[in-house]
PyMOL Python script that loads the backbone (N, CA, C, O; Angstrom):
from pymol import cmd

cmd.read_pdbstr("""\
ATOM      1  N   UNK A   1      -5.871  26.712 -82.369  1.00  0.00           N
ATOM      2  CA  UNK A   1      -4.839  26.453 -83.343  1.00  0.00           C
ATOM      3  C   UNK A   1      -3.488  26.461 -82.658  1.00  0.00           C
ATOM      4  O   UNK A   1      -3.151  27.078 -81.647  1.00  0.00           O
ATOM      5  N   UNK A   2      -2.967  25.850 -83.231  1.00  0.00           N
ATOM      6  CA  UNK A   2      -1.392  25.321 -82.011  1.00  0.00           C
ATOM      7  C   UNK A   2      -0.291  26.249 -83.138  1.00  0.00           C
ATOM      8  O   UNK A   2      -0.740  26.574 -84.237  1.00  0.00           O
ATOM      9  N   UNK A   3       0.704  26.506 -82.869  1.00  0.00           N
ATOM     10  CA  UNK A   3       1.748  27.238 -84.242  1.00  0.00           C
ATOM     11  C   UNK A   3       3.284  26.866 -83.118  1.00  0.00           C
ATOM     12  O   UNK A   3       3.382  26.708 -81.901  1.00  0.00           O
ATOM     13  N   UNK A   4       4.117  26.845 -84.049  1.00  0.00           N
ATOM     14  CA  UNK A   4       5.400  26.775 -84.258  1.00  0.00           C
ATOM     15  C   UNK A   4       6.000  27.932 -83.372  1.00  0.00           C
ATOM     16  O   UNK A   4       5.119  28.008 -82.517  1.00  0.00           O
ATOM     17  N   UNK A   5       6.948  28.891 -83.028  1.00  0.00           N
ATOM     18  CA  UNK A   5       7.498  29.788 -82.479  1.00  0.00           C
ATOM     19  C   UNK A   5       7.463  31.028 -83.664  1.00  0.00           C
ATOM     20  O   UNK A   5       8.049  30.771 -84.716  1.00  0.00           O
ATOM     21  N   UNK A   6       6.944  32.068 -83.559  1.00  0.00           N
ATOM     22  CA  UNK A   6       7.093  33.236 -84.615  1.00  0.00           C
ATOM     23  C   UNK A   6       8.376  33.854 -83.686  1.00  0.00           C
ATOM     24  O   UNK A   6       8.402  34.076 -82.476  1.00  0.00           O
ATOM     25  N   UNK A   7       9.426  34.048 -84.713  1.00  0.00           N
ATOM     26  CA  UNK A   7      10.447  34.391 -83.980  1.00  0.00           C
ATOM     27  C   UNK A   7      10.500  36.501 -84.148  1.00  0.00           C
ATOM     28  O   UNK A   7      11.082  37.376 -83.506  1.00  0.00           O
ATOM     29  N   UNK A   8       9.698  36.508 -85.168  1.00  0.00           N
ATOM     30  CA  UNK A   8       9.660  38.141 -85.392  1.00  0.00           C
ATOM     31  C   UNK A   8       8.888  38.592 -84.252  1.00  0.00           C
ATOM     32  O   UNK A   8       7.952  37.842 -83.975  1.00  0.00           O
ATOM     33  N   UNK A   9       9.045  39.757 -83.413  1.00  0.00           N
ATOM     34  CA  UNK A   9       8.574  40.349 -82.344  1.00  0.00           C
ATOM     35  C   UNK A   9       6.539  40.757 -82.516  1.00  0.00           C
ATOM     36  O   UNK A   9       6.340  41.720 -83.257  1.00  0.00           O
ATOM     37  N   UNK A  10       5.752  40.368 -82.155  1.00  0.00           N
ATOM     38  CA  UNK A  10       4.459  40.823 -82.592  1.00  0.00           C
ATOM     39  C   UNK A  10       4.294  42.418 -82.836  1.00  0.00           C
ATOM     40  O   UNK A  10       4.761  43.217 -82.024  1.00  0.00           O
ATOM     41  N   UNK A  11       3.627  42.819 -83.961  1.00  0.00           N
ATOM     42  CA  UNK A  11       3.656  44.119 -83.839  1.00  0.00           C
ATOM     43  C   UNK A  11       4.692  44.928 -84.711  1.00  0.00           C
ATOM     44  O   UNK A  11       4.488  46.007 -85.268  1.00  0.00           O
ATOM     45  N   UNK A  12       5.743  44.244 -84.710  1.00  0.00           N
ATOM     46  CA  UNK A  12       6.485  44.836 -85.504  1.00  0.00           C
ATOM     47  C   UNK A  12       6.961  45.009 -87.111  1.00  0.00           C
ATOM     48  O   UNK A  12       7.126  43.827 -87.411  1.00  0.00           O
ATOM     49  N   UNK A  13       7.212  45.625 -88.068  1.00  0.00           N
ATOM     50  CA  UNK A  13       7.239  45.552 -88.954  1.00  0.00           C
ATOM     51  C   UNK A  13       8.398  44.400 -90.052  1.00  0.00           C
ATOM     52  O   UNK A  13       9.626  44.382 -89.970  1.00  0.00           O
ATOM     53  N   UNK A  14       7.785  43.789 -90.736  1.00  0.00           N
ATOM     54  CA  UNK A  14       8.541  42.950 -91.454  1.00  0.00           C
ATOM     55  C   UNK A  14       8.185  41.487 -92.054  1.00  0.00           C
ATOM     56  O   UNK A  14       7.138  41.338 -92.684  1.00  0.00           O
ATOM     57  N   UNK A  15       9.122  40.364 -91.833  1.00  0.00           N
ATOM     58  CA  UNK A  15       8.470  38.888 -91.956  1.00  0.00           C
ATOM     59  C   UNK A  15       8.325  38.431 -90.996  1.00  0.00           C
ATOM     60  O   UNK A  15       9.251  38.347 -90.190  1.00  0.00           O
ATOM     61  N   UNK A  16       6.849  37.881 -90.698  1.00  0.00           N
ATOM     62  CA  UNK A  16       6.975  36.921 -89.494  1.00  0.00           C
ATOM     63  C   UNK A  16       6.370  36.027 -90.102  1.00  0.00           C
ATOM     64  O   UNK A  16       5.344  36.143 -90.772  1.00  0.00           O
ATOM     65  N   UNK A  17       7.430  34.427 -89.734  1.00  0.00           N
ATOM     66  CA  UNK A  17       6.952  33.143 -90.028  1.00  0.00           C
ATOM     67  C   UNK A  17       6.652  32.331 -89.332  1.00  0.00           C
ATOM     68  O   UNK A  17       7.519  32.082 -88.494  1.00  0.00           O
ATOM     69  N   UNK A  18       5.382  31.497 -89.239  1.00  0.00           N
ATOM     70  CA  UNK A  18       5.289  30.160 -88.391  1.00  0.00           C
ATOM     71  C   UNK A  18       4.269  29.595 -89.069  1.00  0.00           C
ATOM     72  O   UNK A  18       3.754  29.835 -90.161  1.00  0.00           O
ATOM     73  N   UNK A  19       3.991  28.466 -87.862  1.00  0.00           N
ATOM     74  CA  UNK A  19       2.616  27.213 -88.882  1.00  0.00           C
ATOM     75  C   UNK A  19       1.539  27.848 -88.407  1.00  0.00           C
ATOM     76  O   UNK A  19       1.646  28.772 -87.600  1.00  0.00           O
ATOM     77  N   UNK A  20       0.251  27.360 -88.916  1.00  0.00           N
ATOM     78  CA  UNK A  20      -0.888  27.284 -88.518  1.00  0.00           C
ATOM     79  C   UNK A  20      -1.771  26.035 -88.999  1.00  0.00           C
ATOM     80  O   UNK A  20      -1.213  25.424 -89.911  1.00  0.00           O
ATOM     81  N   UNK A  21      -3.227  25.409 -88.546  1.00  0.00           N
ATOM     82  CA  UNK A  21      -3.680  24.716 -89.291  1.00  0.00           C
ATOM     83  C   UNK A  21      -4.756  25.152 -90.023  1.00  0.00           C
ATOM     84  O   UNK A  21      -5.663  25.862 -89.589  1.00  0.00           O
ATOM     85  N   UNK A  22      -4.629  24.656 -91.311  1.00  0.00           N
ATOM     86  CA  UNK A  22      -5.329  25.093 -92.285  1.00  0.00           C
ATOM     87  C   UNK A  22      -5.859  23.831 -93.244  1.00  0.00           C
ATOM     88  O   UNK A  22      -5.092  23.079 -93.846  1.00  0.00           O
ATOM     89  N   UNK A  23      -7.313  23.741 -93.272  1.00  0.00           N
ATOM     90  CA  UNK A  23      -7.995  22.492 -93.778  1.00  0.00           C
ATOM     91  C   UNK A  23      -7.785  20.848 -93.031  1.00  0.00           C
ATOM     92  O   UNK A  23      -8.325  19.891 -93.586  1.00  0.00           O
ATOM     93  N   UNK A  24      -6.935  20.637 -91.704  1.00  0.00           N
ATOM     94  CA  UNK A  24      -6.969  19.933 -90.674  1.00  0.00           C
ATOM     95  C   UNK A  24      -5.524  19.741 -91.589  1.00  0.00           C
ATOM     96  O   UNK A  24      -5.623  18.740 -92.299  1.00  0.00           O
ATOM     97  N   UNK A  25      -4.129  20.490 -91.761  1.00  0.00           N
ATOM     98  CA  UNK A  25      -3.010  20.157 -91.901  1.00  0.00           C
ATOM     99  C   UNK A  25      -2.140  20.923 -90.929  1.00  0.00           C
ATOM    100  O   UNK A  25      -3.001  21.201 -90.093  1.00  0.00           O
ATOM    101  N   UNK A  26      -1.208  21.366 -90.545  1.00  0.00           N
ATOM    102  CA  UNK A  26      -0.505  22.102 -90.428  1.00  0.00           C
ATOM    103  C   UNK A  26       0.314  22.982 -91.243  1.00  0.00           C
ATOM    104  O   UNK A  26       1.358  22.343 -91.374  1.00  0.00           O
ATOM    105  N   UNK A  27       0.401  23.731 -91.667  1.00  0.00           N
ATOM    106  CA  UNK A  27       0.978  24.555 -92.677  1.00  0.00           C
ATOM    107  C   UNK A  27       1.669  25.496 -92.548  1.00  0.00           C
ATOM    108  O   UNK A  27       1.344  26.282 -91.658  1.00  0.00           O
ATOM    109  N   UNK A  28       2.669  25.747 -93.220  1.00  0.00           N
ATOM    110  CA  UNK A  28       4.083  27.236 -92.736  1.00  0.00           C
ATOM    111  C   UNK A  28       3.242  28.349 -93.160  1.00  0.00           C
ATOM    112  O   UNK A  28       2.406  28.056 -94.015  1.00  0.00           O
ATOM    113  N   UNK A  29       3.275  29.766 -92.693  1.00  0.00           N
ATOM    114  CA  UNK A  29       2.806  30.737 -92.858  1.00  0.00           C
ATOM    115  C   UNK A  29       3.765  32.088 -92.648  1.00  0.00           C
ATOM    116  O   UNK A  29       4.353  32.518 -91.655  1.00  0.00           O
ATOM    117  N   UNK A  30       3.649  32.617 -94.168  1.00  0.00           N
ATOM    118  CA  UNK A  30       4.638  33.800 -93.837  1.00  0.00           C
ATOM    119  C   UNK A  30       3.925  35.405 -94.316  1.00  0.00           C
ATOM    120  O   UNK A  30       3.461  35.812 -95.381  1.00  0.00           O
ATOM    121  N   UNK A  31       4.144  36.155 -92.703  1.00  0.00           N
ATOM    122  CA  UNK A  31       3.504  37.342 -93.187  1.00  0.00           C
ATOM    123  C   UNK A  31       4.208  38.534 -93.537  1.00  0.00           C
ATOM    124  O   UNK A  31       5.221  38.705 -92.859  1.00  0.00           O
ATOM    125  N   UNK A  32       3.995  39.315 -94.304  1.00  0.00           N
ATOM    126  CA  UNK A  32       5.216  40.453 -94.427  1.00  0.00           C
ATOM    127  C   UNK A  32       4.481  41.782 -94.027  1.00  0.00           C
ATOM    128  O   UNK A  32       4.038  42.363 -95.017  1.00  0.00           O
ATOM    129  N   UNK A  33       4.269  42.327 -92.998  1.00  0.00           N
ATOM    130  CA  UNK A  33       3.498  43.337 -92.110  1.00  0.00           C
ATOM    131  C   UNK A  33       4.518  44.781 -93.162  1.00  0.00           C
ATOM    132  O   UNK A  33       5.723  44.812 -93.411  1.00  0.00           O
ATOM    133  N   UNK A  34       3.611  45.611 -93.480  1.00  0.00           N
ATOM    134  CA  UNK A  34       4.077  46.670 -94.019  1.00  0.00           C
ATOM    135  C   UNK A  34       3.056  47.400 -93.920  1.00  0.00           C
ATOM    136  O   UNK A  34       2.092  47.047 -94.600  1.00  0.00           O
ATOM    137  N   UNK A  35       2.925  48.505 -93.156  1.00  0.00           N
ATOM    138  CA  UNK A  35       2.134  49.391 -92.648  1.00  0.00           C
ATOM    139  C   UNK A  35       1.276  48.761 -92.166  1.00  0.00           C
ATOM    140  O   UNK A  35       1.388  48.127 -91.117  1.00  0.00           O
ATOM    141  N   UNK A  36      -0.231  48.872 -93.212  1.00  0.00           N
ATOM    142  CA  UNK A  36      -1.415  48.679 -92.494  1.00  0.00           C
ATOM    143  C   UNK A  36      -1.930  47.519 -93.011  1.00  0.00           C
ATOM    144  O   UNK A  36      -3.040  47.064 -92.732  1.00  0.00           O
ATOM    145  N   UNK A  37      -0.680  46.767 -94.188  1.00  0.00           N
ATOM    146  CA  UNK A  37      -1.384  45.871 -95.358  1.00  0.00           C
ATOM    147  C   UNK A  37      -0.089  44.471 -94.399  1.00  0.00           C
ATOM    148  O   UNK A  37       0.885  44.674 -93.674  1.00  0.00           O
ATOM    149  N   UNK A  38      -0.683  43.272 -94.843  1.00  0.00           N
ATOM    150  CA  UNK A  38      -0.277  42.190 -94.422  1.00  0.00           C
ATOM    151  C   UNK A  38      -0.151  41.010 -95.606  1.00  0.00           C
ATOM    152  O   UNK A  38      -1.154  40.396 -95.970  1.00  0.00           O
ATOM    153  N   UNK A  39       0.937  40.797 -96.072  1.00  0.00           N
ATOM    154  CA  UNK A  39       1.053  40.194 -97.173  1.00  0.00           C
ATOM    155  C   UNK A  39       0.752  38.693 -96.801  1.00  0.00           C
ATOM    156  O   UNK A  39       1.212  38.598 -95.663  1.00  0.00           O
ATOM    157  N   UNK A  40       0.302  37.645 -97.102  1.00  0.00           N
ATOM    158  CA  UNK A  40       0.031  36.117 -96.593  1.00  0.00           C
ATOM    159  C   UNK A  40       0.594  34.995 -97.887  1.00  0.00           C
ATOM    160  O   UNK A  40      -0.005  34.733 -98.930  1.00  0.00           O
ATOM    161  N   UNK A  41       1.764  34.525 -97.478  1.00  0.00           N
ATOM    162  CA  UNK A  41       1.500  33.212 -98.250  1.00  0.00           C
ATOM    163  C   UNK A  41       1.630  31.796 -97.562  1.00  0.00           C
ATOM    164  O   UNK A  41       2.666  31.697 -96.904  1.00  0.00           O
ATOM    165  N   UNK A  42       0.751  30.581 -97.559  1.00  0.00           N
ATOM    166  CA  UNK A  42       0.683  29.812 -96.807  1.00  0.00           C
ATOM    167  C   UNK A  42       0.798  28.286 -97.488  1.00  0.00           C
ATOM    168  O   UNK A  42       0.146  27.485 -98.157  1.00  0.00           O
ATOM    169  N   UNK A  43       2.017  28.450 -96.877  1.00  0.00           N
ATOM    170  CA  UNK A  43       2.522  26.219 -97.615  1.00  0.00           C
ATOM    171  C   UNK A  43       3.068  26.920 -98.935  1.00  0.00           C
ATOM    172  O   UNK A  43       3.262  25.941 -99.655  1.00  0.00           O
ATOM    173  N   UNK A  44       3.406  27.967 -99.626  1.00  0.00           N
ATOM    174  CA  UNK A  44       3.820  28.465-100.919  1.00  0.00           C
ATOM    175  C   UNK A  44       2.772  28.178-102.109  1.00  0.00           C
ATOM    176  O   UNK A  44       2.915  28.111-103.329  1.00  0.00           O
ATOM    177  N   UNK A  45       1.592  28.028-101.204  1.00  0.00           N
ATOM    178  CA  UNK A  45       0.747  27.563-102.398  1.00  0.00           C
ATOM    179  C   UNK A  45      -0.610  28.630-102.199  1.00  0.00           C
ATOM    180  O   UNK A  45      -1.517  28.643-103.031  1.00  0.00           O
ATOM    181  N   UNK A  46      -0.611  29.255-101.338  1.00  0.00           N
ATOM    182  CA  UNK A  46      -1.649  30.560-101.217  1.00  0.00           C
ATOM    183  C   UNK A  46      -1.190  31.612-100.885  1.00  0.00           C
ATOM    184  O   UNK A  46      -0.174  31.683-100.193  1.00  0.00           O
ATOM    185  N   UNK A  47      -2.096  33.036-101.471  1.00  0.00           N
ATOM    186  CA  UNK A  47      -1.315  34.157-101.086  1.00  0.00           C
ATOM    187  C   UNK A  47      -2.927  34.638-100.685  1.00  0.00           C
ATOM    188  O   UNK A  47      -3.999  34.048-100.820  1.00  0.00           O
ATOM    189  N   UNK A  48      -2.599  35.902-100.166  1.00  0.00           N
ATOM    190  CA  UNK A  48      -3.782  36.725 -99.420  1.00  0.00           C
ATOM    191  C   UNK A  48      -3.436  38.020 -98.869  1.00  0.00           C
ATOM    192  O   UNK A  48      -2.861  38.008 -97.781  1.00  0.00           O
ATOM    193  N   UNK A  49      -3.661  39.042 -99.373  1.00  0.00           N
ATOM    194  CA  UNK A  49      -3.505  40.561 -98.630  1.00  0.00           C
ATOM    195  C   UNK A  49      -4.449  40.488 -97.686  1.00  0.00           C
ATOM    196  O   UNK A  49      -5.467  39.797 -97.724  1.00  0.00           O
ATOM    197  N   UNK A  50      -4.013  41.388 -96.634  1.00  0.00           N
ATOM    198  CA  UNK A  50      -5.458  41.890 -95.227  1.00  0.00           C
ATOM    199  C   UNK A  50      -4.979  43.085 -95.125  1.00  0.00           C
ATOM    200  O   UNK A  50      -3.895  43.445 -95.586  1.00  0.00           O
ATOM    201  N   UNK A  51      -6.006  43.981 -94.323  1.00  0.00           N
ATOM    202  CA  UNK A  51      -5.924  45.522 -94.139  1.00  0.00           C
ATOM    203  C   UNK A  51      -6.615  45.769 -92.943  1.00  0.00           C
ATOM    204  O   UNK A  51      -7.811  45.757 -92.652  1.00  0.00           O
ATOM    205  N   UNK A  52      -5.249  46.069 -92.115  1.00  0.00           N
ATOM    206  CA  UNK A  52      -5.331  46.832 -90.990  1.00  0.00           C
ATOM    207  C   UNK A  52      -6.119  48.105 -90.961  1.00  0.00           C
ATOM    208  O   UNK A  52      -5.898  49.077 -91.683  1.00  0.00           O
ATOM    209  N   UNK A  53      -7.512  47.955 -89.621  1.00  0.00           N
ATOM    210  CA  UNK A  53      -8.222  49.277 -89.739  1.00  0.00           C
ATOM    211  C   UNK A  53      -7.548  49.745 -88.326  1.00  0.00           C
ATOM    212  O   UNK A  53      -7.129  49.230 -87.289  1.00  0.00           O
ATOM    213  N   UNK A  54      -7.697  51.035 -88.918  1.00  0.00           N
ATOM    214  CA  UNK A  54      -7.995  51.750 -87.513  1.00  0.00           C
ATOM    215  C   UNK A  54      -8.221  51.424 -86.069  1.00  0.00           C
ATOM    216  O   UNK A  54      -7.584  51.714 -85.057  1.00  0.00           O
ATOM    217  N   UNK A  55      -9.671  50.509 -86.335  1.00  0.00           N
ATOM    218  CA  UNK A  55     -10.190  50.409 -84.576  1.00  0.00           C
ATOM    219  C   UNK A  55      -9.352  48.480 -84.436  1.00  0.00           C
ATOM    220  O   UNK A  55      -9.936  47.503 -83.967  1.00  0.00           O
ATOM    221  N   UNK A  56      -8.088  48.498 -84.938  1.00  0.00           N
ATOM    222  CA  UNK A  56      -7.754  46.925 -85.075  1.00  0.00           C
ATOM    223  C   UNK A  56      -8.279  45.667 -85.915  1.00  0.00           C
ATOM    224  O   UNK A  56      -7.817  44.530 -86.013  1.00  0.00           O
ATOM    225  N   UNK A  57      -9.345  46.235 -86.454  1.00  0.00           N
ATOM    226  CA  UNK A  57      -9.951  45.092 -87.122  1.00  0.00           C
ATOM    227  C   UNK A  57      -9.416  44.681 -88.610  1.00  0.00           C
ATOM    228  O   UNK A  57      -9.027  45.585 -89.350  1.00  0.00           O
ATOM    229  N   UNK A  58      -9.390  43.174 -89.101  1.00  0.00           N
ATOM    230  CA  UNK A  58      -8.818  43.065 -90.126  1.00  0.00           C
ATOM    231  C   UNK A  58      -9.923  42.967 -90.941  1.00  0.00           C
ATOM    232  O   UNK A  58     -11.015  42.546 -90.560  1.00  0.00           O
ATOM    233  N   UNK A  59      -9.567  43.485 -92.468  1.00  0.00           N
ATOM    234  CA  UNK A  59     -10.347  42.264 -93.476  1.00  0.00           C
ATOM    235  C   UNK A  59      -9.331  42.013 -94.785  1.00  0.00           C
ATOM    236  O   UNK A  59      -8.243  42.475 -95.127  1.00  0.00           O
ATOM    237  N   UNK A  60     -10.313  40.988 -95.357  1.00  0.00           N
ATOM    238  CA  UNK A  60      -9.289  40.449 -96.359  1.00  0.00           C
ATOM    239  C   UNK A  60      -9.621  41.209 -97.720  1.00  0.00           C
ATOM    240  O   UNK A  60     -10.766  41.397 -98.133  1.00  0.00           O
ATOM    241  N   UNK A  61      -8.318  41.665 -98.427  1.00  0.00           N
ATOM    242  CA  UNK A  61      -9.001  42.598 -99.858  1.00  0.00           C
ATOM    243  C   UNK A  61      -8.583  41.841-101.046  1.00  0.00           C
ATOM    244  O   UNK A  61      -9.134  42.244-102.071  1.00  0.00           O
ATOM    245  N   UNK A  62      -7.724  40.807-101.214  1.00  0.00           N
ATOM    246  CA  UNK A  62      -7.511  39.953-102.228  1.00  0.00           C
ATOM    247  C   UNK A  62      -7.175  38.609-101.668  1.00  0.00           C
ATOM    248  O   UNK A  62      -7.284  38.105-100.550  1.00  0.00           O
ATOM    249  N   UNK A  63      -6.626  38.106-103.099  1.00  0.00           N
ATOM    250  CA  UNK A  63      -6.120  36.537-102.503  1.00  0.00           C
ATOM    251  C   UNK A  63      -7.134  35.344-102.627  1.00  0.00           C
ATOM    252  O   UNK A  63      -8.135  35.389-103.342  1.00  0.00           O
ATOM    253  N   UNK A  64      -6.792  34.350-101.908  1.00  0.00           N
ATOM    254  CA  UNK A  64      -7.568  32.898-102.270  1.00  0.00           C
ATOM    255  C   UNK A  64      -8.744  33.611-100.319  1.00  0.00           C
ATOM    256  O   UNK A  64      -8.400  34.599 -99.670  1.00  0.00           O
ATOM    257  N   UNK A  65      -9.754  32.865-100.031  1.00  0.00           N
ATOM    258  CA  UNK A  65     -10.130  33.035 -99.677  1.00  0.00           C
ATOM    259  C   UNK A  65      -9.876  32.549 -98.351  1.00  0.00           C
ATOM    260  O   UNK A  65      -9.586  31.358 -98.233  1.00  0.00           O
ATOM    261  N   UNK A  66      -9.947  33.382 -97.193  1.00  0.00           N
ATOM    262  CA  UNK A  66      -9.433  32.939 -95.595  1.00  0.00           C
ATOM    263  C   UNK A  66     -10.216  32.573 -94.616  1.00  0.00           C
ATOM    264  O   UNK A  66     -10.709  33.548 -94.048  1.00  0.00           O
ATOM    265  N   UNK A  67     -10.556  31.481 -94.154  1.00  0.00           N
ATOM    266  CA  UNK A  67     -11.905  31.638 -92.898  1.00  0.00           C
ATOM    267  C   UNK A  67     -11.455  32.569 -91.757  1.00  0.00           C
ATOM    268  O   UNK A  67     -10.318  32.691 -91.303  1.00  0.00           O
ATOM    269  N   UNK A  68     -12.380  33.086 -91.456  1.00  0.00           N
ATOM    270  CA  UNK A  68     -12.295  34.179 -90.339  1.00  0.00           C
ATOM    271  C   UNK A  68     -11.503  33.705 -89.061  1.00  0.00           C
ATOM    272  O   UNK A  68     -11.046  34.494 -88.233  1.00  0.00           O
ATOM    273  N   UNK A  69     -11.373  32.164 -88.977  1.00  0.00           N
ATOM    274  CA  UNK A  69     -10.690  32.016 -87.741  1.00  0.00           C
ATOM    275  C   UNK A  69      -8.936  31.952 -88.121  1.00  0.00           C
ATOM    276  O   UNK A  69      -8.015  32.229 -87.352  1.00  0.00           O
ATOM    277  N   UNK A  70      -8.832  31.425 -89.779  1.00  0.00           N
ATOM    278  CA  UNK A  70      -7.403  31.824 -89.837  1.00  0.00           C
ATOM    279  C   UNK A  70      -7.098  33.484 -90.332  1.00  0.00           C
ATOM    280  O   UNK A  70      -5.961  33.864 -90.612  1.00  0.00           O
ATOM    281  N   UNK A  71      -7.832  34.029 -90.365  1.00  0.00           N
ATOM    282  CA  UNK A  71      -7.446  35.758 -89.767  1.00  0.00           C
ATOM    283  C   UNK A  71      -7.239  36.007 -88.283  1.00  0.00           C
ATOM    284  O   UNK A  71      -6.294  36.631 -87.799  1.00  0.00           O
ATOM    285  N   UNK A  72      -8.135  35.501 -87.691  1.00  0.00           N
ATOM    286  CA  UNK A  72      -7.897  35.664 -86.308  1.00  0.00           C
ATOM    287  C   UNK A  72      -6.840  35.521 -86.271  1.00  0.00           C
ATOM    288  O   UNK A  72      -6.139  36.532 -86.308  1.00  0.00           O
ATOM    289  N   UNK A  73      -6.118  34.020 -86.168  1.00  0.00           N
ATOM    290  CA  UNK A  73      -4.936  33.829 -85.534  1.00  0.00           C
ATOM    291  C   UNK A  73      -3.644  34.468 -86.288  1.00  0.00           C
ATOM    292  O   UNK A  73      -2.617  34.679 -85.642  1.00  0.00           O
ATOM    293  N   UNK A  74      -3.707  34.697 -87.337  1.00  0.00           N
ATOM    294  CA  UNK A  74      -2.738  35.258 -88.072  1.00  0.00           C
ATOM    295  C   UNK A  74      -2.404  37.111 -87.601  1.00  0.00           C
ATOM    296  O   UNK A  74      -1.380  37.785 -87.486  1.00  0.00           O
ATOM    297  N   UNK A  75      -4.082  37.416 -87.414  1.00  0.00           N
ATOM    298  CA  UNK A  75      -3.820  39.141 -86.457  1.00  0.00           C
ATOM    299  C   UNK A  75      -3.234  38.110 -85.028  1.00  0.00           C
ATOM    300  O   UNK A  75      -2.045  38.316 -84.787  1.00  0.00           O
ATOM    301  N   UNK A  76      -3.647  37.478 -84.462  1.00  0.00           N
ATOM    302  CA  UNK A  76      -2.713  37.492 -82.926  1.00  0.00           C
ATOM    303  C   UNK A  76      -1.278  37.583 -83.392  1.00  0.00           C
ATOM    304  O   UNK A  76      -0.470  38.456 -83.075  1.00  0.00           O
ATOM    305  N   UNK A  77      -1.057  36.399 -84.309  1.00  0.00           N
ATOM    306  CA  UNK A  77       0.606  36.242 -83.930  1.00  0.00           C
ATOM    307  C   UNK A  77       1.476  37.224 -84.776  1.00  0.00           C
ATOM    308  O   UNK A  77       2.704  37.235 -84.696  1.00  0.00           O
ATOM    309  N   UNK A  78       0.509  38.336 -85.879  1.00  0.00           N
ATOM    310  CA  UNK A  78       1.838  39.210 -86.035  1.00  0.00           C
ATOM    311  C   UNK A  78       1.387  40.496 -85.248  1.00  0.00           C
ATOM    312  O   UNK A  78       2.265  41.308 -84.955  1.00  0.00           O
ATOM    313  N   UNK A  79       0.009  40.758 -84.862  1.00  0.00           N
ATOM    314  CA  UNK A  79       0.032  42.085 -84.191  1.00  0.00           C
ATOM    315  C   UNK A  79       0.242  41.670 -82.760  1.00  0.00           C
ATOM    316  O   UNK A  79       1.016  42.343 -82.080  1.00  0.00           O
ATOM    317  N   UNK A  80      -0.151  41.001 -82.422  1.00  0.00           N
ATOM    318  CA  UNK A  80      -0.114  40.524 -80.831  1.00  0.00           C
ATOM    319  C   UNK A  80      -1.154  40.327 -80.524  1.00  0.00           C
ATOM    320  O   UNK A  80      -2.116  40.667 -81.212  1.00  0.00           O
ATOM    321  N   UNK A  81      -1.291  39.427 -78.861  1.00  0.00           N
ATOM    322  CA  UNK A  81      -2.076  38.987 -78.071  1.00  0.00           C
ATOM    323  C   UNK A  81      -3.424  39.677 -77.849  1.00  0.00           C
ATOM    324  O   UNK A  81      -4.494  39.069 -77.835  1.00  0.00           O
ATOM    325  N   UNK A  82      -3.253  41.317 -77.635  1.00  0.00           N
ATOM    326  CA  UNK A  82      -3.896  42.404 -77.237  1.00  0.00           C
ATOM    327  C   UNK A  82      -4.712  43.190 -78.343  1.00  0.00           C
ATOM    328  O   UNK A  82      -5.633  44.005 -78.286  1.00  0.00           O
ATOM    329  N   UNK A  83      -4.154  42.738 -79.144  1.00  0.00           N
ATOM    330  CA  UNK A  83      -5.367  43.561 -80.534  1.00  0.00           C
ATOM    331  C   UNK A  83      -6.810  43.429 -81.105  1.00  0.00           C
ATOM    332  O   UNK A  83      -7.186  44.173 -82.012  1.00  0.00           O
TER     333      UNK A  83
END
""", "prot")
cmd.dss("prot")
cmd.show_as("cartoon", "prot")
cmd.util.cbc("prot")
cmd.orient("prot")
């Protein structure tokens, strides 16, 4: 998946925005990292909570439904490379 520049620092708490592709489009994606929960809305037309575990792993607890590879990339670019 190719994305735009997330200008918020990985890891850190707050909004981080960029694209991703989603259903073979490109689409804006904005996350709002607050603790362990990750708020998702994507193109302003989907929303999606995820929950940070412990050993790094995400899952999704509400929202429209996410394929596992746009979780993936969404944990890289707000937690970072290394998670």
């Amino acid at each position: 998946m190719t994305n735009t520049e997330n200008k918020t620092q990985a890891g850190t708490e707050g909004m981080h925005e960029f694209t991703m592709q989603y259903g073979g489009r490109e689409l804006s994606c904005r996350v709002e990292k607050d603790g362990d929960k990750l708020k998702v809305s994507i193109d302003n037309n989907m929303t999606a909570e995820l929950e940070i575990h412990w050993d790094g792993t995400i899952t999704q607890i509400s929202g429209n439904a996410l394929p596992d590879s746009n979780i993936e990339f969404i944990k890289k670019q707000v937690l970072g490379q290394n998670k």
